[in-house]
Every structure is written in structure tokens, then in C-alpha cells.
N, C-alpha and C positions, 0 to 999 in steps of 0.2 A: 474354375474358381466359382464356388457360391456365394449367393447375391446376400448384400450386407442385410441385417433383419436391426432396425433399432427399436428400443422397448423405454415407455415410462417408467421410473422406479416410483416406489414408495417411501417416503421421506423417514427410513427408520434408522438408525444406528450401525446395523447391519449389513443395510444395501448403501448407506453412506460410505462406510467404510470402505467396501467396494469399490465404488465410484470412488473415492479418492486415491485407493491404491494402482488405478490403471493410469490415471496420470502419473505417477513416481516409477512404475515402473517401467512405462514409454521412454522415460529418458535415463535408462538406469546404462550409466557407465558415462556420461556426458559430465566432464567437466567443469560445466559453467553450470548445469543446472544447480538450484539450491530447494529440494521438497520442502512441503510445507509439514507440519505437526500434522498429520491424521487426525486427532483426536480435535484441533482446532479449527482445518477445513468440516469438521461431521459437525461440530457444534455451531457452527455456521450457516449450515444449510439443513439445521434441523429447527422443526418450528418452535419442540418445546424449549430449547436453550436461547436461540436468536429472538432480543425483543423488537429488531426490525421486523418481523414475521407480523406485529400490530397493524402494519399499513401495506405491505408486501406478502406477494403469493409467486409461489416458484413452484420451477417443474425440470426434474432430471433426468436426462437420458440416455443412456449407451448403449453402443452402435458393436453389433457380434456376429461374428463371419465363420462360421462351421464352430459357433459355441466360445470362440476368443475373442476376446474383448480387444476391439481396433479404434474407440476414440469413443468419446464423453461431450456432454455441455448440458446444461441450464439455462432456463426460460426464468428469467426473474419481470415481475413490472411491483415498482415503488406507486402506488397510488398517490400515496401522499404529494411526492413533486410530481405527479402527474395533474395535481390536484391545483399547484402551483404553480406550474408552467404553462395550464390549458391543451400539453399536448398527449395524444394516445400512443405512447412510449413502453416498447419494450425494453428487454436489457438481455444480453448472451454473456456468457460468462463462464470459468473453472471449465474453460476448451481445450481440448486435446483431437488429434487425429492422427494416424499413419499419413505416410504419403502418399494417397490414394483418392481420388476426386470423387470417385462412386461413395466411398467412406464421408469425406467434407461434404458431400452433397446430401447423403440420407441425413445426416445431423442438423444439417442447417432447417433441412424442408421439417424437420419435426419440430425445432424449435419454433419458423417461421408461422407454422401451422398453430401450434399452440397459441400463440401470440394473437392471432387471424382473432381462435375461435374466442378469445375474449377482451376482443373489438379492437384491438389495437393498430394503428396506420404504420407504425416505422421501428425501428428495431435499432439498438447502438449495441456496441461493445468491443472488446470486452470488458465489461461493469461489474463488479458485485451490489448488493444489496443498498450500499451507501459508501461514500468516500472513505468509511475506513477498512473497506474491501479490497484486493487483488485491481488494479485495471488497466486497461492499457496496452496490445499486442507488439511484443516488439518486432521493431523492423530495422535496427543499426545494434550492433554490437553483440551478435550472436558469439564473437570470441572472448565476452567477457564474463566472468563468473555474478552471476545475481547476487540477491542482497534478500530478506527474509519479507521484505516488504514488497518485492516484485516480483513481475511475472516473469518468467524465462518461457519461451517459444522456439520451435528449431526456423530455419530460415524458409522453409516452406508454408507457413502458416499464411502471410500474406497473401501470397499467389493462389492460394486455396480462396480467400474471403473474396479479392477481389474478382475471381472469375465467378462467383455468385451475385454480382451486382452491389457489393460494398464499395462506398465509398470513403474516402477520410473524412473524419469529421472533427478531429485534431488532434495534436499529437503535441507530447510530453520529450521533454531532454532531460538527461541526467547527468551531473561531474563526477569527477575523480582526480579531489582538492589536497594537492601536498601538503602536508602539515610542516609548516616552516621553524628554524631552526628556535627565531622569536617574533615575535609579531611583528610588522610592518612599523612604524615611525607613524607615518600618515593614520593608518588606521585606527593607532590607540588615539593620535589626539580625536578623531573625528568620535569615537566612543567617548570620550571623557567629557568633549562640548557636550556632545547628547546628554549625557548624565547631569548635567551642573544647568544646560539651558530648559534642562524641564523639569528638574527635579527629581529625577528618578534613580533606583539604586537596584540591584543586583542582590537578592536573595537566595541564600543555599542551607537546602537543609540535609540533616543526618539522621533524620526517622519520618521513614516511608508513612507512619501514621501521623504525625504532624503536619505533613505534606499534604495526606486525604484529608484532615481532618479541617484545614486550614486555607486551600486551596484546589482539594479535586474537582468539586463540582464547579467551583467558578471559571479549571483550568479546561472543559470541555465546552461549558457554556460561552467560552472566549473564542475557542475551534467555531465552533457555529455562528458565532460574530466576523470572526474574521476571514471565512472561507463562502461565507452568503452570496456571492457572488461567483464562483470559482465554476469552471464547468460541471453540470451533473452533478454537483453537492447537493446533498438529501441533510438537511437540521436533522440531529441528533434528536432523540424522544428523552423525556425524562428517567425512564427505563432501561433505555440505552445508556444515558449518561454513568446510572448506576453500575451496571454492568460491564462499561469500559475502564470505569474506576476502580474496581475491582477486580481485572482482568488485569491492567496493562502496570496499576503505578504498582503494583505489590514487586513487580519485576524489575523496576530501574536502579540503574546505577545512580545513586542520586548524586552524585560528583559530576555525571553528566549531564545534570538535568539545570537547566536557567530560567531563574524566574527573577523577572523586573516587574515592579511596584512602583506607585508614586507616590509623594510624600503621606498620604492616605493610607498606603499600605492595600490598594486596590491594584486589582491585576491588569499589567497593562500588557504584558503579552509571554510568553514562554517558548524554550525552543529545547527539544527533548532530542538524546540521542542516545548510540549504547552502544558496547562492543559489539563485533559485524560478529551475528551468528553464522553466518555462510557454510563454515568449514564445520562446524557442528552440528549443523544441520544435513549437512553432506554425510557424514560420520554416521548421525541415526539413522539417516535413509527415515526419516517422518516418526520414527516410535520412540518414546519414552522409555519404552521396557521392553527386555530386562535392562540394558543396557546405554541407552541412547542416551540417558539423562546428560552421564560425565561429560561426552564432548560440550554438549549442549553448557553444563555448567564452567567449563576449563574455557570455552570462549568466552563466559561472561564474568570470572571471575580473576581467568588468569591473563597472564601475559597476551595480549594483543595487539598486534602492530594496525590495524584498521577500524574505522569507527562509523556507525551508520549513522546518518543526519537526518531523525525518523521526522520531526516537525517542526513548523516554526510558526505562531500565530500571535499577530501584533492589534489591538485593538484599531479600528478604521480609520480614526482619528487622528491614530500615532504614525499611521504608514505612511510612507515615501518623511519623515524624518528622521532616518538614519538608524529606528531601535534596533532593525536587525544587525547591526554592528556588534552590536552588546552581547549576542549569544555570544558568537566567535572572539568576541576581547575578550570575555569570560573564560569559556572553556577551552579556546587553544591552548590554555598555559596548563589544562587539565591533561589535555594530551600529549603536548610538550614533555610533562611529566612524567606521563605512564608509558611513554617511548611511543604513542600511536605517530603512524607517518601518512596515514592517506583517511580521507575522508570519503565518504559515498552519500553523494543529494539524494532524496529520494525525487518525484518526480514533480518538473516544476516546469507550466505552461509557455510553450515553446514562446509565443508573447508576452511573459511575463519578463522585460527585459528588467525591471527595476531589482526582482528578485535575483536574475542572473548575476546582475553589475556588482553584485559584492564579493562574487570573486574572482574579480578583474586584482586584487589586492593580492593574491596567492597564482601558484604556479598551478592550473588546470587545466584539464582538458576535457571536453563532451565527448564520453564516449558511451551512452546509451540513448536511443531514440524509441518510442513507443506512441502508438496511434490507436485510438479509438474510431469506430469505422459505423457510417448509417445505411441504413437502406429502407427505402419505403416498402410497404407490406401491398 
């Protein structure tokens, strides 16, 4: 067997693309994996699209054994909360590998080494660019199908990081919330006190541009209020801002989407969700064309029994009293409606019991775990 050779790519469209296809096609016939959009991991880790690339420099690599491509990663550092934090903080990230230690070894030593030569002490991951990236390596629930917002990994990925000197640096739970028949008793009254003792109300709207044009910027600028504290969260740029609101709200289903206001009509927090593309994204295998669109569109338009619970961000002030009730007295009766039966968290701070306890009120169970892992340089 010949000795694995890995190579820095050139940040261009072409070798992007690449580089994203060796991930999709490592886990082709798995399941539980769910690819990402090609075109949305390239625009990602391309500098002229990503306006994280203002404060962040990356570097990609893949790892090739008689000319086949055996595994992938990236060298990201965020200056910016480097800048923040005081520490010299790498990031690894969009990892892949065979099951092979000579393969997780040449990847790592080339990411590490990059990291080295531009002074950096310690290294986490897996991270993208900023929290609204990929993160998180799973290590419980490899028999469950992902979700469009997470990472899938096979069960050997651990075992690879930690025999290289990683250790945890903490780790993410995820549920899988039955959508009940009607709401709890208990939980509508604790919604309606909420509502009546602070004056707050429940707004929905029916044009995606009314929405931009009346609340997108404030509803990012609220993410970044409300997540300032959260692990490895990187604030949003004003550039960013633009560019997520013009990426993400053109696409929602706005029936699933909740936004509460106070008497003011100032935003006091939103919680976004939308049919589980999983299965549609399983269907295009990552491409849009010729083909891939349809499933893509038939999960978000047609009948779906699942629903993904992309985010929820309460202003600081309002948290631990109760708003996040209000998404779910809200929209359960959205889903009630449209026959959804299961819910999916995205991923929420294994200490964060405050966020967990609210679904102590529905029938759930934890069944994904995901860990972010350090090592000093």
C-alpha cells in the first residue's frame, strides 16, 4: 500500500467542488447521512462569496493514496474572536477520513502544522467559520438519520481524533420531540401568563418581504444578542448580516416561522423552523441539477410528517421567563395542522438545562450527542 500524500488546495470553485464531493461520496449508500448542497458548502469556503472571510483565513486539504481521494479538512482561524477572546485559536472543520490512522494522521499533522505556522497555540473542532456553520463531531446516534443543519460522522471519527491528543471540549444533545395530539393544559396557561404579564404578542406574517423588510436585520442582530455568550460564537458582521438575510429568509416557510414583539412592536425574540429537508437532500445526493431541485422542493412544500427546529433566540433580558414557550404554543398547532409528528432540536449546550426543560412538557427522547474536541499545538 502507498503512503498517503496530502496537498493544500486553492480556494477556487473547482477544487471546491471537489473537496465537497469526497465528503458525499464517502458515505454514499449510509442511511442516516444527509449531504450538504455542493454549491452551498463551495460558497462557504470560497473567499469571494463568504463575507466571514473579512476577519477569517482558511486553508484546505485532501489526503490521496495512489491518486484517490481518502479524506478532507480545513484549517479555519476567526481572528476576530481571536481578537475577543485573547486566545491563538485554531478551528478544523468539513472532516472526513476512511478508516485508516495513517489517513486521520497525515490530515491532522497538516492542518496542525498550518495552524503552527501562523502562530496559533490550540486548535478546536469540528467548527466552521462562525456558529452558523456545520459543528460538532458526533459521537451518540450514529443510527439516526441527520438533519440539514448537522454533521453526520461514521462511528470511527472519535477514535481517530482522540488517539491524536484531542480532547473534549464540550459537547452538544439533540431531541426527537412528538408532536402531540394538542397542546399540554399546563403549557398553554404558562404561554398566555407570559403573553398578558409582559405584554407581549405573537406575530406572523405572509410576505417573505415584509418580513425582510420589517424585521430581518433586527432578527440577526437579536442572534448575536442572544447567542454572545454561547460557546465559540463569532458576532455576525454587518455583511454577514446582509448576506444571511438574503440567503436563509427568501426560503422559509413563514407559517413556521415566530416572531414575538412587545407592546412596542420591538423584537423580543424569534424561533424559525421548516420542513426536515433530510430526505431531499438524500434524493439529490447535494446537486440541484438536473434534478435534485424536486425532492428538495416536495420536502419543503409538500406533505411532511417532520419538522426541523433550526433556531430560537430570546433577547437576554427576557430569558429564563418563560418566552420560549411561545414559539411551541405557537407553532405546535402549525404542525398539528399540517399532520407533522416529530420534531428535531438542532443542537443545544449539554448545560443548557433551562433550554432542555421545555421539553419535559412533550414526549422526547435524546437521541443525538456531538462534541467539539481541543488540543494544544
Amino acid at each position: 500500500m502507498s503512503a498517503v500524500t496530502v496537498s493544500a488546495i486553492p480556494a477556487t470553485k473547482k477544487e471546491l467542488s471537489r473537496y465537497t464531493r469526497i465528503g458525499i461520496d464517502l458515505y454514499k449508500g449510509n442511511p442516516c447521512y444527509v449531504p450538504p448542497l455542493i454549491f452551498d458548502d463551495v460558497n462557504t469556503l470560497l473567499p469571494s462569496k463568504n463575507p466571514a472571510f473579512e476577519f477569517c483565513e482558511a486553508q484546505s486539504f485532501i489526503a490521496t493514496r495512489d491518486g484517490r481521494p481518502v479524506g478532507r479538512i480545513t484549517g479555519i482561524i476567526n481572528h476576530k474572536l481571536n481578537g475577543m477572546t485573547g486566545r491563538k485559536e485554531a478551528r478544523f472543520g468539513f472532516v472526513d477520513y476512511i478508516d485508516d490512522e495513517e489517513v486521520s494522521g497525515a490530515l491532522f499533522d497538516a492542518v496542525e502544522s498550518w495552524a503552527r505556522e501562523h502562530g496559533m497555540t490550540e486548535i478546536i473542532g469540528p467548527m466552521g467559520f462562525t456558529d452558523m456553520d456545520h459543528e460538532g463531531m458526533l459521537i451518540e446516534g450514529f443510527n439516526e438519520m441527520g438533519t440539514m443543519a448537522t454533521i453526520y460522522n461514521y462511528p470511527y471519527y472519535p477514535a481517530h481524533v482522540e488517539r491524536l491528543g484531542y480532547r473534549k471540549d464540550t459537547d452538544w444533545v439533540e431531541f426527537r420531540i412528538t408532536i402531540p395530539e394538542k397542546l399540554p393544559d399546563k403549557f398553554v396557561r404558562i404561554a398566555e401568563i407570559v403573553l398578558k404579564k409582559y405584554d407581549l404578542r405573537i406575530v406572523k406574517f405572509t410576505s417573505r418581504k415584509k418580513l425582510k423588510d420589517t424585521y430581518g436585520e433586527a432578527l440577526f442582530r437579536l442572534i448575536n444578542e442572544a447567542y454572545a455568550d454561547l460557546y465559540g460564537y463569532s458576532p455576525l458582521s454587518d455583511r454577514q448580516i446582509d448576506y444571511y438575510i438574503d440567503m436563509y429568509l427568501g426560503m422559509l416557510r413563514l407559517d413556521y416561522v415566530s416572531i414575538v414583539v412587545d407592546k412596542n412592536d420591538e423584537l423580543i425574540g424569534v424561533g424559525i423552523s421548516m420542513p426536515s429537508m433530510s430526505e431531499g437532500l438524500r434524493k439529490s445526493g447535494g446537486r440541484l441539477f438536473p434534478f435534485g431541485w424536486w425532492p428538495l422542493l416536495k420536502g419543503l412544500r409538500g406533505h411532511n410528517d417532520v419538522v426541523d427546529l433550526l433556531l430560537i433566540a430570546v433577547k437576554p433580558e427576557y430569558q429564563s421567563k418563560g418566552v420560549n414557550s411561545l414559539f411551541f404554543y405557537d407553532l405546535c398547532n402549525v404542525y398539528i395542522r399540517e399532520g407533522v409528528k416529530f420534531a428535531e432540536t438542532n443542537l443545544e449546550l449539554e448545560e443548557n438545562i433551562h433550554v432542555q426543560s421545555q421539553w419535559d412538557y412533550f414526549e422526547h427522547r435524546q437521541h443525538r450527542r456531538r462534541r467539539a474536541y481541543r488540543k494544544s499545538l
